[in-house]
N, C-alpha and C positions, 0 to 999 in steps of 0.2 A: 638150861635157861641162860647161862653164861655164853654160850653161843648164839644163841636165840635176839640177845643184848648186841652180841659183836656185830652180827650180821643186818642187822637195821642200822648200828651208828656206821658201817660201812655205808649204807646205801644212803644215811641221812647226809652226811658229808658232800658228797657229791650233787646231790638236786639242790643240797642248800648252795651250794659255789654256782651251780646251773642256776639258780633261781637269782640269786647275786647280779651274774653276768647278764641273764633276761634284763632284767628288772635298769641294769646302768645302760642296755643299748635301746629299753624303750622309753629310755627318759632323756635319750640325748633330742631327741625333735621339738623336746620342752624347752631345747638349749638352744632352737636355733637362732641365726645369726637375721639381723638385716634391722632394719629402723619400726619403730614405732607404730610410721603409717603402710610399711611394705609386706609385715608381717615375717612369714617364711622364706630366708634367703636360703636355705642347706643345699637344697636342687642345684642351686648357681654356685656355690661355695666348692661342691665337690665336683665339679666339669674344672674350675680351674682351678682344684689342688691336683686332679688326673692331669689336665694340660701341663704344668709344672712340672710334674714328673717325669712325664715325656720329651718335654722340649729339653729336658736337662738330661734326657739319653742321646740328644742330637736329633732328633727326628722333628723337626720343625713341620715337615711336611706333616706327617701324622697329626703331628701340637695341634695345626692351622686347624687338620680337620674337625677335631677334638673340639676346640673352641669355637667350631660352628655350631655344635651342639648347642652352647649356649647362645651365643648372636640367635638363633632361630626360638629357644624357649623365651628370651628374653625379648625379644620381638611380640611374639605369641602374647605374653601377659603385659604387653607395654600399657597400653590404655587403660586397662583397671589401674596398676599400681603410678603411672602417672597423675592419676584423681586424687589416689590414694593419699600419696606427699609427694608432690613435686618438687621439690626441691631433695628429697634424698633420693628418688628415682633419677635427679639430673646428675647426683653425683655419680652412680652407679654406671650411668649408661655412657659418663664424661669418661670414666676409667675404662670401661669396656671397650671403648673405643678406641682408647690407647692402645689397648690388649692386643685389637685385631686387628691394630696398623702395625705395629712391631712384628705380627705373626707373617702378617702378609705384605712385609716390604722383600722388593727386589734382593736385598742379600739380608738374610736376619740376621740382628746381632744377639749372640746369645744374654751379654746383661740388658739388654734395653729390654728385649724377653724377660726374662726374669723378673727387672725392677718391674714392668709394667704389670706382669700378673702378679706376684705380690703386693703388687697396690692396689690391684684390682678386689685381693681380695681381704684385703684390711679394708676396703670401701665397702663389701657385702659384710663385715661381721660388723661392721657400725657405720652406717655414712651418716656423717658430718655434713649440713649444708652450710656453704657459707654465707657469711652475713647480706642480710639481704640490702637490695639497691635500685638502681634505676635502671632500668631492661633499656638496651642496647637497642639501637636502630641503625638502618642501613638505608639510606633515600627516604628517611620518614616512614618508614617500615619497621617493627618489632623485630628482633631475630632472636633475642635471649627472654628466660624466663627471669624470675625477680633476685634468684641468686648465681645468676652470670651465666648459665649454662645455655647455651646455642638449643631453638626450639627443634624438636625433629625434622629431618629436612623432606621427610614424607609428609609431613601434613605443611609446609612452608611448599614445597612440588603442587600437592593437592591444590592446594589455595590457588595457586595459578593457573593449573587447568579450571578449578571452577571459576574460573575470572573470565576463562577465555570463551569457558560452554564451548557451543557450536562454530565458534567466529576460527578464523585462520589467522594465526600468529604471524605477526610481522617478524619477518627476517630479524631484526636486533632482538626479539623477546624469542623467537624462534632459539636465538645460540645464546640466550641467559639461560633458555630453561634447560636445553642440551646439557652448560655447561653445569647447571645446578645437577641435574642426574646424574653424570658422571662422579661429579664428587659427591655425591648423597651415595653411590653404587661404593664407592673408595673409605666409606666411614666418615669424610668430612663434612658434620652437621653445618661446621662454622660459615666454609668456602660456599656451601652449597647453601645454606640458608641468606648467604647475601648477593649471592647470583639469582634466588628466587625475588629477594626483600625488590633488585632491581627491577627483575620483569610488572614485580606486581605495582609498583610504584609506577611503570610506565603506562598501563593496564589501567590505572587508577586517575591518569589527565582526563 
């Protein structure tokens, strides 16, 4: 019998520490990270703690790849979680942006790297929007939403081909809209949203 005793609290021992460890790695998605209106940020949280890791073995190139991962999921879900809260969606996507200019400048620096995904992603375990204000225009054009953040320069692009339909762009809105794709292609909402705000503003006499 005394055996009988040993050999179950052996066995109890271990499924309870197994049951233990279950039990804290399916409650971590209860913990995840992200705002209010975005819900589950952990998908995006763990691309850039892996990108971190990597860029901090020197492999930038690898990094850049790594953090396509996210640019492309984060693309993927932009328009539900832009409805969702726009304002902490601008935060997110203001840092992301950081993220993949740092990754993919002509020479990277390794702390501008760093600071930027660390910021990026102290932005997905809570973003903060800031206080809100008066949305920014560019020739009597919108280009920010109401807590500063530069509107997507895909839908700011969009806007101007649907302005344009079927009509042939004049040479001057011809090289706003070039120039707005290029810097929408480059991460910059800002550049690129006020090279759109121009064309559509000329579109708009």
């Amino acid at each position: 019998m005394r055996n009988l005793l040993l050999s179950a609290a052996l066995i109890a021992i271990p499924v309870a520490a197994f049951t233990l460890v279950e039990t804290s790695l399916l409650a971590a998605p209860q913990q995840a990270q992200g705002g209010p209106g975005l819900g589950d940020l952990s998908a995006y949280s763990t691309i850039v703690a892996s990108t971190r890791a990597i860029a901090k073995s020197g492999d930038f190139t690898a990094a850049e790849r790594r953090i396509t991962d996210l640019e492309t999921l984060w693309d993927d879900n932009a328009s539900r979680l832009r409805k969702a809260d726009p304002a902490a969606w601008g935060m997110v996507d203001g840092a992301a942006d950081q993220a993949f200019s740092a990754l993919r400048a002509s020479k990277p620096d390794p702390e501008n790297i760093n600071a930027a995904l660390a910021n990026l992603q102290q932005v997905l375990a809570a973003p903060e929007p800031k206080a809100t204000g008066p949305v920014q225009q560019v020739a009597g054009v919108g280009v920010t939403d109401a807590s500063g953040h530069p509107l997507p320069c895909e839908e700011m692009i969009g806007q101007v081909r649907a302005k344009l339909g079927q009509s042939t762009a004049s040479p001057a809105i011809a090289d706003l809209q070039s120039k707005a794709v290029e810097r929408c292609n480059a991460d910059d909402d800002a550049h690129a949203d006020a090279f759109a705000a121009q064309a559509l503003a000329q579109l708009n006499k």
